[in-house]
C-alpha positions as CSV (number, residue, x, y, z in Angstrom):
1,X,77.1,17.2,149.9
2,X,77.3,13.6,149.7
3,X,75.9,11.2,147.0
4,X,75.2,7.6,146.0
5,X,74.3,5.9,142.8
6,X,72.5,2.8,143.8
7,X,71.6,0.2,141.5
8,X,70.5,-3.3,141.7
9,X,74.1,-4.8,141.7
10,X,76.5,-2.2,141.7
11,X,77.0,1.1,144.2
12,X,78.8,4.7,143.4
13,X,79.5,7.1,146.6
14,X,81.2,10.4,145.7
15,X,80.5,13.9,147.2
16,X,78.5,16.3,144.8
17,X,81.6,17.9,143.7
18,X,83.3,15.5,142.6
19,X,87.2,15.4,143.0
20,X,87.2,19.5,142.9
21,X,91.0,19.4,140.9
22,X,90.7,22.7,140.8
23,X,92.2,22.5,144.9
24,X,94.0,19.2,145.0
25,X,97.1,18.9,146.9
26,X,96.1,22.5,148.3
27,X,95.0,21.1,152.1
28,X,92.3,23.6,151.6
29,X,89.3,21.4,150.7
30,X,86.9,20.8,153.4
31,X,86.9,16.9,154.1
32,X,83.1,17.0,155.3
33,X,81.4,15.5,151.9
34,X,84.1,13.0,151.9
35,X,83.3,11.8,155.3
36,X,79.8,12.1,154.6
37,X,79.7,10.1,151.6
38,X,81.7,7.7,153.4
39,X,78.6,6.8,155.9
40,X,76.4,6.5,153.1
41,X,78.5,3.9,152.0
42,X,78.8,2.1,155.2
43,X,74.8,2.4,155.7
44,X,74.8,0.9,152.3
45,X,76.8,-1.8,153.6
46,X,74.7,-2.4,156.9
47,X,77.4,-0.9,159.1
48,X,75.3,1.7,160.8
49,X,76.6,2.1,163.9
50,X,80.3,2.7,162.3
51,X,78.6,5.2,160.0
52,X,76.6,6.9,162.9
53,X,80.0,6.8,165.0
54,X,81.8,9.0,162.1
55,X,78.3,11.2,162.0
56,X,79.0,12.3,165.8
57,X,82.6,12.3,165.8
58,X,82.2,15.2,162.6
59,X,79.4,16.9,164.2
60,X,81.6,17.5,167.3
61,X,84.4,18.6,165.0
62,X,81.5,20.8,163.5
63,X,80.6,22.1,166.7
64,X,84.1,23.0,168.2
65,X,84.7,25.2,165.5
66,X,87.8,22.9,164.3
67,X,86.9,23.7,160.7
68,X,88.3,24.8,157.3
69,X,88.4,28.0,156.5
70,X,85.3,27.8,153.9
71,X,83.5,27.1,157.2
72,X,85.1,30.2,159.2
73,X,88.2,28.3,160.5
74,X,92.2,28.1,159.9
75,X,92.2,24.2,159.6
76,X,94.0,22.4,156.6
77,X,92.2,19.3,154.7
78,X,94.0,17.2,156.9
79,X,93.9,18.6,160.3
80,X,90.0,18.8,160.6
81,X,90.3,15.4,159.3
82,X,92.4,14.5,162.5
83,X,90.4,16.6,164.8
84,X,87.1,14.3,163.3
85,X,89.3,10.6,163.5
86,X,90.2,12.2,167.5
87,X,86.7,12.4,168.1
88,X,86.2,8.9,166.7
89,X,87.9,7.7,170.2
90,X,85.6,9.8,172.5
């Protein structure tokens, strides 16, 4: 899941889990909190269209299956990351 820490002068965005060490460097983690996190910030930032353009681009990912294997699939970290940054172009 994705978080922010929003103060008065200062912003945090990191998903729930943190940095999960545990799987670094493993291309097994599921880049989807990441990304999410990612259009929090942007919203935060008053780029909303950029952040709702990365929303559909992952929920096509998402809904092609092209997915991690926590999520039922065979993708690494960084190929459902490039299947989401392809769909950034549709």
């Amino acid at each position: 899941a994705p978080s922010a820490n929003i103060g008065e002068k200062n912003a945090l965005f990191e998903p729930v889990h943190g940095s999960a060490p545990q799987i670094a460097g493993k291309n097994i983690a599921n880049p989807t909190a990441m990304i999410l996190t990612t259009t929090l910030m942007l919203k935060h930032l008053n780029k909303k269209q950029e952040a709702q353009k990365i929303e559909k681009a992952l929920q096509k990912t998402l809904a092609e299956g092209l997915v991690t294997p926590d999520l039922g699939g065979k993708l690494g970290t960084m190929e459902m990351a490039a299947e989401i940054a392809r769909h950034l172009e549709d």
